[in-house]
Every structure is written in structure tokens, then in C-alpha cells.
C-alpha positions in Angstrom: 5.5 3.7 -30.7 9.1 2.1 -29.1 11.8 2.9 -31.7 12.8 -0.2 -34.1 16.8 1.2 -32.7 16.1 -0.4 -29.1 16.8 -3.7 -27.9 14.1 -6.2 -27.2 15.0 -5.6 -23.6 15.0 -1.9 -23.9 11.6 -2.2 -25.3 10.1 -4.6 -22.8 11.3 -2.3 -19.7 9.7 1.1 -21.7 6.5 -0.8 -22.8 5.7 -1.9 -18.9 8.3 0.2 -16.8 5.2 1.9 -15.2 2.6 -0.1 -13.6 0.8 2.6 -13.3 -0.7 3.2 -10.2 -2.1 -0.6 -10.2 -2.6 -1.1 -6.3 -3.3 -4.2 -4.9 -5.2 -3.2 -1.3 -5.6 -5.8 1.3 -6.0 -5.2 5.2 -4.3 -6.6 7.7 -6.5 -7.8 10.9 -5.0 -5.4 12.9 -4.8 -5.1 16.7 -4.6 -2.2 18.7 -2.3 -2.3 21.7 -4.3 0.5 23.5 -6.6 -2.7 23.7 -4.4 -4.7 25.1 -3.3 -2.4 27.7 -6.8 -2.3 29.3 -7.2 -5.8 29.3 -4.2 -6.0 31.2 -5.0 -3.3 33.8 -8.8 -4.9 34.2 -9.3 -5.7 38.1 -6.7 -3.8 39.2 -6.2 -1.2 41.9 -5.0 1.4 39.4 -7.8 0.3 36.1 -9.0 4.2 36.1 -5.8 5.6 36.3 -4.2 3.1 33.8 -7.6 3.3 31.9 -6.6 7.0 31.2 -3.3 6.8 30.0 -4.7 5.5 26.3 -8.1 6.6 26.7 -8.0 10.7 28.2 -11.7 10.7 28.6 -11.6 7.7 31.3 -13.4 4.7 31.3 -16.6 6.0 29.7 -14.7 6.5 26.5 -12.9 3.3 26.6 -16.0 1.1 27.0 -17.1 3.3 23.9 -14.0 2.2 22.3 -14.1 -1.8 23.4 -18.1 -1.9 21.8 -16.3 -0.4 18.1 -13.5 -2.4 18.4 -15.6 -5.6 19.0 -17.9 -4.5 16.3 -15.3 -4.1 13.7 -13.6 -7.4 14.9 -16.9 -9.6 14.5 -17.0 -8.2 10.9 -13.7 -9.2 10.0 -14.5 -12.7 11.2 -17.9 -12.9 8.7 -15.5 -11.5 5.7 -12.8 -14.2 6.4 -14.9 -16.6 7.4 -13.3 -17.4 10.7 -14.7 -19.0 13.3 -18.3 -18.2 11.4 -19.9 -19.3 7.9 -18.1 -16.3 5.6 -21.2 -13.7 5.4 -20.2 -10.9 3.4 -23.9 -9.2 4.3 -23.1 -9.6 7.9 -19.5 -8.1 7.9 -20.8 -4.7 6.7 -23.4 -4.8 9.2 -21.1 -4.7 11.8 -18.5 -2.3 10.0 -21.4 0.0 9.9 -21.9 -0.2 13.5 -18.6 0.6 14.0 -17.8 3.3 11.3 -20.7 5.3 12.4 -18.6 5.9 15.8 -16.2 6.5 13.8 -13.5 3.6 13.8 -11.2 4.5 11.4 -10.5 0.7 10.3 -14.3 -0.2 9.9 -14.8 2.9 8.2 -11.8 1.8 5.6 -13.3 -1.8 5.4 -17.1 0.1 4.9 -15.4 1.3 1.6 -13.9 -1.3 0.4 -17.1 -3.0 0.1 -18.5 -0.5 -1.3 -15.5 -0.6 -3.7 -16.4 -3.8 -4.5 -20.1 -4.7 -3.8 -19.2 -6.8 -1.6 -21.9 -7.3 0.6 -23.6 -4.1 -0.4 -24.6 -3.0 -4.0 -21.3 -1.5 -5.5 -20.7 2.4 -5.2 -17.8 4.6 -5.2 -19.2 7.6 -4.2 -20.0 5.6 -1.0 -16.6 3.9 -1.2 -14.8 7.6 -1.3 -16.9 9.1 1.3 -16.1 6.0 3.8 -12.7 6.4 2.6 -12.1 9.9 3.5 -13.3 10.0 6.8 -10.6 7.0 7.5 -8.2 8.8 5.8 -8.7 12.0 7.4 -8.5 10.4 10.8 -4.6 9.5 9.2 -5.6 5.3 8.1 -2.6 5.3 5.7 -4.4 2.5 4.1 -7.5 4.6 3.4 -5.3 7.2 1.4 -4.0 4.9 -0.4 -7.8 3.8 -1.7 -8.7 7.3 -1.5 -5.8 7.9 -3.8 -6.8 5.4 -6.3 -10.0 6.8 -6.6 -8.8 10.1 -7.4 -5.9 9.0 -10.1 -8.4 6.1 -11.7 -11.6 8.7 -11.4 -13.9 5.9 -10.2 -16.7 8.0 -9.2 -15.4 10.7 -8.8 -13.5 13.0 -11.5 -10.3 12.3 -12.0 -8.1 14.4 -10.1 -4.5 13.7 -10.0 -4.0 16.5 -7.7 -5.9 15.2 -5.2 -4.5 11.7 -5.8 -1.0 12.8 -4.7 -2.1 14.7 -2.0 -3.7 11.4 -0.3 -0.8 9.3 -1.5 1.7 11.4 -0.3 0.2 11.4 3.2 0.3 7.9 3.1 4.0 7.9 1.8 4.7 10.2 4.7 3.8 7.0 6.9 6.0 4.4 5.4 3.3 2.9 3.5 4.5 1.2 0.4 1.9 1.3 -2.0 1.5 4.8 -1.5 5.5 5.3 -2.3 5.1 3.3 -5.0 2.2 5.0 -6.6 3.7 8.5 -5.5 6.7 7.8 -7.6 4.6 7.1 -10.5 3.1 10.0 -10.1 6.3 11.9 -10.6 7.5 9.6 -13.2 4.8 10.8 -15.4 4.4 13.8 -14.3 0.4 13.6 -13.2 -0.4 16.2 -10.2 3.1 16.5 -9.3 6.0 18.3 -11.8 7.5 15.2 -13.8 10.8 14.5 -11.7 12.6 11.4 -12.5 15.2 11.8 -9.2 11.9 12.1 -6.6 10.2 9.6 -8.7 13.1 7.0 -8.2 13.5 8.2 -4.8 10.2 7.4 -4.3 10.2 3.8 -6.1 13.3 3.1 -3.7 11.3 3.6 -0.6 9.1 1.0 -1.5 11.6 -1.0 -3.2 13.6 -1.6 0.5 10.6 -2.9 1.7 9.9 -5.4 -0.5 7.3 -4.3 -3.1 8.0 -6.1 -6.4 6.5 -3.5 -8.8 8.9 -0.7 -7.3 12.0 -2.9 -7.6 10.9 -4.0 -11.1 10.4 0.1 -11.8 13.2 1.4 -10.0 15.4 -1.5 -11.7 14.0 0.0 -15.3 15.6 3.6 -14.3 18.9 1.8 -13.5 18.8 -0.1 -17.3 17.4 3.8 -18.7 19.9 6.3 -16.8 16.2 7.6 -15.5 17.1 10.1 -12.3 19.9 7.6 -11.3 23.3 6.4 -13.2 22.6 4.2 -15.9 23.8 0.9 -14.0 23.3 -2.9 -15.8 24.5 -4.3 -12.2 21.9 -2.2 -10.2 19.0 -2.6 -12.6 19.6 -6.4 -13.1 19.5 -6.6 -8.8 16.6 -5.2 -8.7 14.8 -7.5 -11.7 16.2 -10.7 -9.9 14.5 -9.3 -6.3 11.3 -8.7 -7.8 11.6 -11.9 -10.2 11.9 -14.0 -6.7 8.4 -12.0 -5.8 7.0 -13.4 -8.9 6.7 -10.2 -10.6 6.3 -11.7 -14.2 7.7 -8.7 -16.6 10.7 -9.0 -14.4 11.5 -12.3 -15.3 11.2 -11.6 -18.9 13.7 -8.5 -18.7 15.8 -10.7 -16.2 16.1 -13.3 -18.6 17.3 -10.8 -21.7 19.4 -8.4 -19.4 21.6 -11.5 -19.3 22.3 -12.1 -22.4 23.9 -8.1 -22.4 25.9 -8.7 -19.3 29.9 -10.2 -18.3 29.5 -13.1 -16.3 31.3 -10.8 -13.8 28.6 -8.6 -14.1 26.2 -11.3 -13.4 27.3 -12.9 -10.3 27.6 -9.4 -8.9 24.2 -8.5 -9.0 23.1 -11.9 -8.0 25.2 -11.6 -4.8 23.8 -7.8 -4.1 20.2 -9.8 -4.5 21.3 -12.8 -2.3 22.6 -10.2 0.3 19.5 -7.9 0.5 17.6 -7.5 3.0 14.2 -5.4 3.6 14.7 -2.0 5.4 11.2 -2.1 7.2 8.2 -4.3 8.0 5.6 -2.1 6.9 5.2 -3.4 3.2 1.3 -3.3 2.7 0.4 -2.3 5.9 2.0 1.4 6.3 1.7 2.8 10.1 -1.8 2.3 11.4 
């Protein structure tokens, strides 16, 4: 129960400050420039030599590599649809191909279909097992999934220790879903010591890149003098940034943070929002 003493606004930003740990997955159709490099040095004098300077093993491994690569590629084109009738059947055929010589990106798309029977029947034990072995090869997106798993206990039991493990590895990367969800870990204190400084340290990581649910969160601890300075200005920047993303709750809490503020007050955290500016470029993608 939210005390009958707060403010609607007060309320609103307790009632939803969270999120908790709802992450939205989607996969970029990433290129690899090892890739490119080859195809460059094809036909030259120096294709061995320049062969080996992203592929040790020589050109043996590389062709290896160009057959996954290709297999993985075709089955992003049946799940999008591009160039090819959308086939969600075929796409995993070809992500199997590739996973089971172990593609790290195929393996990751394996278990999202698995996830979410999507072109297979749905499983999560199959979606974590395709997830760890991408995530163990370092796929920040497949810690993030293999996070969720772990912290939702689909399929597996729930295990918040093993969530943050995954998501901090992720974090490590510069991934920010897995920032965000780390710092709701810490928030509420699940498989990590509640900490409400490393949990907005956290949310502000993801929050310089862009990702609407950490700016609405970390704006909440600015309103709630949670691990930073109670700050109207500060918290009401960060509701107007992740209002523009469409971040609905925002807008709500926006909307009645005004009525609290100076006019003063209000055209300064509208300019700190005009004048922002995203500190990285790897919102929802991480390092791959």
C-alpha cells in the first residue's frame, strides 16, 4: 500500500518506478568486419597472409567461417522476410546449421525461437541452453536473454544470482538493457546487496544512451532522494527525455511534476533535455 500522505505524483513514480527487469530483445543484422576484410584481400598476392591476420588458423578456418556466416545470414533473411517469402521454419533451419559450428549470433537467434516458438515448438530449456553457449562465447545480447531467464525463472528456477552474473557481463560491454536491468537488480536488492547509489549508477549508464525506462527510473530517484540528491530539475529532465521516447508513465509523472515546479524550474530542465545528447551508440545492441 502507497501512503494516503504522498502526492499523486509521488505515488505514480513509487507504484511504477521499477520496470522490473521487463527487456525488450531485438537483434540487430549485424555484420562482421573480419568479413569484410577477406573480401577485400580476395585475389590478391598477400590473401593468405592477410587471410591470417583475422582468421590464425588460415584459410581453412576462414572458409569454415564464410559457410556459418552465410548460413546465419540466409536465416535472417527468411525471419525478416527480405528478399525471400518470411519463413520462420526455414530461418531456424539455417540458424541451426550455423549454431552447431558454433556462431555465436545463430546460436543467440536459435534461442530466441525457441523463446518464442517461433518456427520451432516453444521451449526454454532449449532457449537457455542455445543462450548460454552464445553467451559464453561473450554475445552481450545472449546474457541479456540468458539473464531474463534466470530473474523471470522461465524454465529454469529462478535464480537471481545467476541473473546478475549474466547481466553484469553484459553491462561490462556497454550493453543497455543489461545496465538497466542490473540496476534493478540492486534497486531491489535481488542477487545483488540492495544499493540504491550502484543501482542509480547503473540506471545512468543506460540512461546516457538513450534507454527510456532508465531515464524514467533514474528520473524517479532524482524526485525520491534515492542514491542521488533529491533534485525536481534533474528528475523532471529525465521524465521529459524519456517522455520524447514515448515512455507512457513518464508522461503521466511529467505532466504532474509541473504542476510542483517554478516556471524557472521548468524551463531549466527543458533546456538540460533540449541540450542532451547520448553518450554512446550502443543502446540495444551492446558490443558484439
Amino acid at each position: 500500500m502507497i501512503p494516503a500522505m504522498y502526492s499523486d505524483c509521488e505515488k505514480l513514480i513509487r507504484a511504477t518506478l521499477i520496470a522490473f527487469l521487463v527487456v525488450v530483445l531485438t537483434t540487430p543484422d549485424a555484420t562482421s568486419g573480419q568479413f569484410e576484410d577477406a573480401d577485400a584481400a580476395y585475389g590478391t598476392s598477400d590473401y593468405s597472409v592477410r587471410i591470417r591476420q583475422s582468421f590464425p588458423n588460415g584459410v581453412p578456418d576462414a572458409q569454415h567461417r564464410f559457410i556459418a556466416e552465410a548460413q546465419y545470414r540466409l536465416g535472417m533473411h527468411y525471419c525478416f522476410g527480405k528478399g525471400v517469402p518470411q519463413n520462420y521454419e526455414e530461418a531456424t533451419k539455417w540458424f541451426r546449421l550455423a549454431a552447431d559450428q558454433g556462431l555465436d549470433r545463430a546460436q543467440f537467434e536459435l534461442g530466441t525461437a525457441y523463446e518464442d516458438g517461433r518456427g520451432v515448438p516453444q521451449s526454454y530449456a532449449d532457449a537457455e541452453q542455445w543462450f548460454r553457449l552464445a553467451a559464453g562465447q561473450g554475445l552481450g545480447l545472449a546474457q541479456v536473454a540468458l539473464g531474463s531467464i534466470y530473474s523471470s525463472g522461465r524454465g529454469v528456477p529462478q535464480n537471481y544470482d545467476e541473473a546478475a552474473k549474466w547481466y553484469r557481463r553484459a553491462a561490462d560491454q556497454g550493453l543497455a538493457r543489461a545496465e538497466f536491468a542490473l540496476g534493478t537488480l540492486y534497486h531491489v536488492g535481488h542477487g545483488v546487496p540492495q544499493n540504491y547509489l550502484e543501482a542509480a549508477n547503473w540506471y545512468r549508464r543506460a540512461a546516457d544512451q538513450g534507454f527510456e525506462s532508465a531515464q524514467y527510473n533514474l528520473g524517479g530517484m532524482y524526485y525520491l532522494g534515492l542514491g542521488v540528491p533529491k533534485d525536481l530539475v534533474s528528475a523532471q529532465m529525465y521524465f521529459y527525455l524519456a517522455a520524447a521516447r514515448g515512455h507512457e508513465e513518464a508522461r503521466k509523472v511529467r505532466d504532474d511534476l509541473e504542476k510542483q515546479m517554478t516556471a524557472e524550474q521548468i524551463r531549466e530542465a527543458q533546456k538540460r533535455a533540449d541540450e542532451w545528447k547520448p553518450k554512446s551508440s550502443s543502446y540495444g545492441q551492446g558490443a558484439q
